[in-house]
TIFI-713544 format. One record per residue (C-alpha): residue in three letters; x, y, z. Coordinates in Angstrom, 1 decimal, padded with zeros to 4 digits, always signed. Layout:
% TIFI-713544
     r        x        y        z
   ALA        X        Y        Z
...
//
This chain:
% TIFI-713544
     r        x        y        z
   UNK   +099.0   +152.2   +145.7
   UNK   +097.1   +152.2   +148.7
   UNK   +095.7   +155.5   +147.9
   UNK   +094.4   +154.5   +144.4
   UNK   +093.2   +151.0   +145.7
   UNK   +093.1   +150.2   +149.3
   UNK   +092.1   +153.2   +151.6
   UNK   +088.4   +153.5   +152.6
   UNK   +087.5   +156.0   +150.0
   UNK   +089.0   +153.6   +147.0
   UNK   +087.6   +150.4   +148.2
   UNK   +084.3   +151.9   +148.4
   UNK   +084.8   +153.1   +144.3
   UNK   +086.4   +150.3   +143.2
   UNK   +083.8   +147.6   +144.9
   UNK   +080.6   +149.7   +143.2
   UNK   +082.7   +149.4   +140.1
   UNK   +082.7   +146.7   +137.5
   UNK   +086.1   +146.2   +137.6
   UNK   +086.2   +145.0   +141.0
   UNK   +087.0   +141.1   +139.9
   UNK   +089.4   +142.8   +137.9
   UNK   +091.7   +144.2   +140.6
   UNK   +091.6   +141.3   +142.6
   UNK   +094.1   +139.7   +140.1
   UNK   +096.2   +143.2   +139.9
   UNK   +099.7   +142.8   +141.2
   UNK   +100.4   +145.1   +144.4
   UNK   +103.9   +145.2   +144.5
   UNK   +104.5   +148.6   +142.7
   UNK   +102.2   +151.0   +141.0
   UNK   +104.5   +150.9   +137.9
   UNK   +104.1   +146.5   +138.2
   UNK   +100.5   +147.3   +138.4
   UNK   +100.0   +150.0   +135.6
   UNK   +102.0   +147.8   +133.2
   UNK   +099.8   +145.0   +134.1
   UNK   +096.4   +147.3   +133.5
   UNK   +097.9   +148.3   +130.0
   UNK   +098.4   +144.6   +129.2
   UNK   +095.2   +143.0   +130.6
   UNK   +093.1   +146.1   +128.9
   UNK   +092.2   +148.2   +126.1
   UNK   +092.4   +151.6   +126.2
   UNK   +089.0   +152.7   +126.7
   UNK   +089.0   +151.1   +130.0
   UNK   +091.8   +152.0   +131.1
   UNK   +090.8   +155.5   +131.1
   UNK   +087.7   +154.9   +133.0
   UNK   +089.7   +153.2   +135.5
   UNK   +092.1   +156.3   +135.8
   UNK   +088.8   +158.3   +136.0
   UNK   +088.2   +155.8   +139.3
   UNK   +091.8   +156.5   +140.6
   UNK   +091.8   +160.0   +140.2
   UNK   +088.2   +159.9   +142.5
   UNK   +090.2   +158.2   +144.6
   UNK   +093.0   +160.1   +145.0
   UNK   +090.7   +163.7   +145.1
   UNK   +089.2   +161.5   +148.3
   UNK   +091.6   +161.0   +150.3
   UNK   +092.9   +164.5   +149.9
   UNK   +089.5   +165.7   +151.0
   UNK   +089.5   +163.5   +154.2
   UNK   +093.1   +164.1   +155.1
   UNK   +094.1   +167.8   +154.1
   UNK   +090.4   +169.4   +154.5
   UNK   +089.0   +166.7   +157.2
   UNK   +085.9   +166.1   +154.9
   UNK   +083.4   +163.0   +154.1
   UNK   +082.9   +163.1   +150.9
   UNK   +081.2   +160.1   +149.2
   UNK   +083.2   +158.4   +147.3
   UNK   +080.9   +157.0   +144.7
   UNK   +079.4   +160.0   +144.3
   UNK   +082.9   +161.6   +143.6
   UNK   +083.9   +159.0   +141.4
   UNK   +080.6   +159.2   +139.2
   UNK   +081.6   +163.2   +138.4
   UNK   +085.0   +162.1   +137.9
   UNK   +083.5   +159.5   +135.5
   UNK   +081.2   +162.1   +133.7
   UNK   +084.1   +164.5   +133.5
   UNK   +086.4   +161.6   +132.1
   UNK   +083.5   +161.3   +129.1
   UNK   +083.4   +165.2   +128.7
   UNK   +079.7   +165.4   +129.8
   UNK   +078.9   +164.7   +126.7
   UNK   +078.4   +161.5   +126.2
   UNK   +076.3   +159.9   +128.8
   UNK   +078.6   +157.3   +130.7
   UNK   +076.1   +154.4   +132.8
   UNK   +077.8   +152.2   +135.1
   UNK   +075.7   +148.8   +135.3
   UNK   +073.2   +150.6   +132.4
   UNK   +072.6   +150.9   +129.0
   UNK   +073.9   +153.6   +127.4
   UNK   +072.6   +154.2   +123.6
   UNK   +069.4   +154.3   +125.8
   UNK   +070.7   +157.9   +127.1
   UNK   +072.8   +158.9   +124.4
   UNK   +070.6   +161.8   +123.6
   UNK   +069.8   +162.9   +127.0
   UNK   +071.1   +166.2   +128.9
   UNK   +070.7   +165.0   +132.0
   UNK   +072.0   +161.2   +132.9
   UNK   +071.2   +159.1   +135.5
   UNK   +072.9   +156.4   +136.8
   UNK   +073.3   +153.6   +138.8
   UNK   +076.6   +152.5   +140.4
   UNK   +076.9   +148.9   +141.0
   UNK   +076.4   +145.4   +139.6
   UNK   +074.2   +143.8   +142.4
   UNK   +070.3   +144.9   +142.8
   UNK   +070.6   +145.3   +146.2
   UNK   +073.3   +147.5   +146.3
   UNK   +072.6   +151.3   +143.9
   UNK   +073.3   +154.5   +144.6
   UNK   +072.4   +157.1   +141.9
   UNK   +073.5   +160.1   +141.3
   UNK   +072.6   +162.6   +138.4
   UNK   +075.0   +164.5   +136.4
   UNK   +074.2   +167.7   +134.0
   UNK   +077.7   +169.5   +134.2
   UNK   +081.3   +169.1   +135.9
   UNK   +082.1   +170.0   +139.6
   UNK   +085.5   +169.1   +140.7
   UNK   +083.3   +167.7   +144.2
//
């Protein structure tokens, strides 16, 4: 659990995230509590964009404690995110996406608030 949604790397994913009101109601008693609870309380689609956001996560904190790395998170999380879609199909978090639906190269902006972005621009997958 705390690797998914409590270390440094994971609060700084899931807080840039719109499902950060979200996971303030998850339970934290077990990851199996809490995954049952995420397959009740959402459909599908979003559950696999959150997986996306744990498996940043999780590639995180193995960076910083097996390889002594920084990496940042939200930028990790946004190639997870792209990777999740395939690269295909543009993914925006916080934009609109039939605006981009065409385009081979996406840009996007992390976050809900105005005065909080971080962008990041995604043509291909890198495991990062």
């Amino acid at each position: 659990m705390h690797s998914l949604f409590f270390c440094m790397a994971a609060c700084s994913i899931w807080r840039m995230s719109m499902f950060e009101n979200l996971l303030e109601e998850e339970p934290h008693e077990s990851f199996v509590e809490c995954w049952k609870w995420l397959l009740y309380k959402v459909i599908m689609d979003t559950m696999v964009r959150m997986a996306a956001l744990m498996w940043a996560a999780w590639r995180c904190r193995n960076l910083i404690i097996f390889e002594n790395a920084s990496p940042d998170a939200v930028q990790v999380a946004v190639g997870f995110w792209l990777c999740g879609r395939g690269c295909r199909s543009p993914c925006l978090i916080g934009g609109d996406e039939d605006a981009a639906a065409d385009a081979d190269v996406v840009v996007l902006v992390v976050g809900r608030r105005s005065d909080v972005l971080t962008s990041g621009c995604g043509c291909g997958c890198r495991w990062s």
